[in-house]
C-alpha positions in Angstrom: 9.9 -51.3 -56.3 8.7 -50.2 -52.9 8.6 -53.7 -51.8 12.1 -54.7 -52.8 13.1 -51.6 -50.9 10.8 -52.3 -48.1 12.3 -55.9 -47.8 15.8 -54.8 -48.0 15.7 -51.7 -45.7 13.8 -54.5 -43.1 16.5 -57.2 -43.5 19.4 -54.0 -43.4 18.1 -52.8 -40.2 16.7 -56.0 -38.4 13.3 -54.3 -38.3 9.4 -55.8 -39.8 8.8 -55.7 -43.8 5.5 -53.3 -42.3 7.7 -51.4 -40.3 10.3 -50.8 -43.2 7.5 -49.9 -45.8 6.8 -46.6 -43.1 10.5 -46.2 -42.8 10.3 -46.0 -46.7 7.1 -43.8 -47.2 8.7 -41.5 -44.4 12.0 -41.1 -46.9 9.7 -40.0 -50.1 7.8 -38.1 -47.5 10.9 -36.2 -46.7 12.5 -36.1 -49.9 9.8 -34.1 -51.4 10.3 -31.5 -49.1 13.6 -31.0 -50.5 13.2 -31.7 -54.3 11.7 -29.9 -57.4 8.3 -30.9 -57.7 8.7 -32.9 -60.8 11.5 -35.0 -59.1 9.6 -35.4 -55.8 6.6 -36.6 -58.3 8.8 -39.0 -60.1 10.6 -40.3 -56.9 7.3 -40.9 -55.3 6.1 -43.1 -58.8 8.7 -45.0 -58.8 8.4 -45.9 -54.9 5.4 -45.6 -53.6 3.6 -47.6 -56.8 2.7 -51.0 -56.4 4.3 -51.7 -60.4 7.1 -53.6 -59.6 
């Protein structure tokens, strides 16, 4: 999952595939500072994990 949104947030915003996989990470990052635990735990499964 993280590298379909990685590729898509890079071809969205004209930026790198390395470049949108931060841009990613720093959106989970964020979003679990505003979640429920259990959320910010599922949200970071589901796109930080490499089980596409």
């Amino acid at each position: 999952m993280k590298h379909i949104l990685s590729k898509q947030v890079a071809e969205e915003a004209g930026i790198t595939e390395p470049q949108a996989e931060k841009a990613v990470e720093a959106m989970v990052g964020y979003l679990k500072t505003r979640i429920p635990k259990e959320t910010a735990a599922e949200i970071q499964n589901l796109f930080l994990a490499d089980n596409e």
